[in-house]
C-alpha positions in Angstrom: -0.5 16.2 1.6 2.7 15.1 0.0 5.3 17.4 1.8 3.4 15.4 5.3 4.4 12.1 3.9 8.2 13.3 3.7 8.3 14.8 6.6 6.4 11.9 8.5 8.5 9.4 6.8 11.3 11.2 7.8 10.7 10.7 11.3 9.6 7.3 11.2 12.8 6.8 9.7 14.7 7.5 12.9 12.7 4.7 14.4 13.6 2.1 11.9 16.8 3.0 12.1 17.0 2.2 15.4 15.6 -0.6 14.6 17.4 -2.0 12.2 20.6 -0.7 13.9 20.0 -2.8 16.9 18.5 -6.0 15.5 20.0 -6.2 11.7 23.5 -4.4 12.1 24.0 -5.7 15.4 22.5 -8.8 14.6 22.3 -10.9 11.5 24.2 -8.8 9.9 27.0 -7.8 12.4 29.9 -9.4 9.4 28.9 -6.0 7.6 28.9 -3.6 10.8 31.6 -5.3 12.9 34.7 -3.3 11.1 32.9 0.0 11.8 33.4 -0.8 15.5 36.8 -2.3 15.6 38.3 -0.5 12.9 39.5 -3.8 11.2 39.5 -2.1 7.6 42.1 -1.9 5.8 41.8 1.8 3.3 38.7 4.5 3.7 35.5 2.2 2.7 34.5 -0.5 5.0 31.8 -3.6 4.7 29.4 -1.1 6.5 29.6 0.8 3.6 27.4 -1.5 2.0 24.1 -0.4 4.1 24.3 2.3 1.4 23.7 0.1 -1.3 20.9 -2.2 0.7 18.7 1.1 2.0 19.2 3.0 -1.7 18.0 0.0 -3.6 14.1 0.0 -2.1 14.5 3.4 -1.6 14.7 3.9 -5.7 12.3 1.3 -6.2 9.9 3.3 -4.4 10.6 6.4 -5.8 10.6 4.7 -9.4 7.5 2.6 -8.6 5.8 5.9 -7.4 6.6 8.3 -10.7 5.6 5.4 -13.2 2.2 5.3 -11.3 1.6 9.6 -11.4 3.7 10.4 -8.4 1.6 8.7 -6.2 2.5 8.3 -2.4 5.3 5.2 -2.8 7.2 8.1 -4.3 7.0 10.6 -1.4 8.0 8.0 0.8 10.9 7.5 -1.2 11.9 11.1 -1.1 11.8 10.6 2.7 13.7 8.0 3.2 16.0 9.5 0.8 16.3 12.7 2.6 17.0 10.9 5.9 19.7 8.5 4.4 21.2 12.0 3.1 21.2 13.7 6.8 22.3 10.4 7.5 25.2 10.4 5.9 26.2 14.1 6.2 25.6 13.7 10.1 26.9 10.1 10.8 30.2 10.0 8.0 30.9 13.4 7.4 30.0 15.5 11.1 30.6 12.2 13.1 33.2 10.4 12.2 34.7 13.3 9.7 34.7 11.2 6.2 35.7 14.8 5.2 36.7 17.3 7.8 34.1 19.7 8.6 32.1 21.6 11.9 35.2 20.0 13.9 35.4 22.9 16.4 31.7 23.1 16.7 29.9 24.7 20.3 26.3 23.5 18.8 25.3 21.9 21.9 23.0 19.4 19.8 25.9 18.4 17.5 27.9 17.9 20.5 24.8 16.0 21.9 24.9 13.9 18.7 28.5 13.4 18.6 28.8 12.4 22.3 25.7 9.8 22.4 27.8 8.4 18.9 30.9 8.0 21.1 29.5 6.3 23.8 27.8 3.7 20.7 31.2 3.1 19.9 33.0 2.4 22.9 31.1 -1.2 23.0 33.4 -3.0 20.4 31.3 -6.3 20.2 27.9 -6.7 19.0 26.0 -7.0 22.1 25.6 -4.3 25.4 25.1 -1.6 22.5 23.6 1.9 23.2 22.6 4.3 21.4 21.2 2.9 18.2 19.3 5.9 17.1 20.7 8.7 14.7 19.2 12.6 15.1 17.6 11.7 18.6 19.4 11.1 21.3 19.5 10.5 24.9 18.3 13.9 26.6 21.1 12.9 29.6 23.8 14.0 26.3 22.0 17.2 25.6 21.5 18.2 29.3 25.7 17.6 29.1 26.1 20.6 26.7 23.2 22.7 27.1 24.1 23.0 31.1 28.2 23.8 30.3 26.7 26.6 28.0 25.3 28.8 31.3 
């Protein structure tokens, strides 16, 4: 039963990131995103760097709440939204936008998927007219793209 709340939270954590992608980061709290999108940084961190910090907190709290009470299910969700933040940032910093330079010659048509969906998030510079606010799930018009050069 506990290795189903993981993985379900997992996946509902693609949801809430969309979510909270479209209506927090490109919302009320667009003064933290807005120097992902226009590159107005100056060095390798940036203000959107602090969504780290503001998902790990509850995150720990959970996971902490849930081992001081026997392991109980707060800490499974925990783990889940942990794991995702930790594809999250292997995907988004490290694949993505190559925080560290890794898989850049990749064929993997999903990656490529991934990447390209990312791209076109990107190319809006403002915080409105977005698209594309989701993380491991992605249009299916960007995996047709890759899957169909492949044959």
């Amino acid at each position: 039963m506990n290795s189903l709340i993981v993985i379900a939270t997992f996946f509902v954590m693609e949801g809430m990131t969309w979510l909270i992608h479209k209506y927090i980061m490109h919302g009320l709290l667009w003064v933290l995103h807005k120097d992902h999108h226009d590159h107005s940084n100056d060095g390798h961190m940036e203000k959107n760097d602090y969504f780290f910090v503001i998902f790990a907190v509850p995150t720990i709290i959970l996971m902490y709440y849930g081992t001081i009470n026997g392991f109980n299910h707060w800490f499974y969700i925990g783990l889940g939204i942990a794991l995702y933040g930790m594809a999250y940032f292997f995907v988004h910093d490290i694949f993505i936008h190559q925080r560290i330079k890794l898989l850049r010659n990749t064929e993997n048509p999903y990656l490529l998927a991934i990447r390209r969906a990312h791209k076109q998030h990107h190319k809006h510079t403002g915080k409105e007219e977005g698209e594309c606010f989701g993380f491991l799930w992605v249009p299916v018009k960007y995996f047709k793209m890759y899957f169909n050069k492949n044959k």
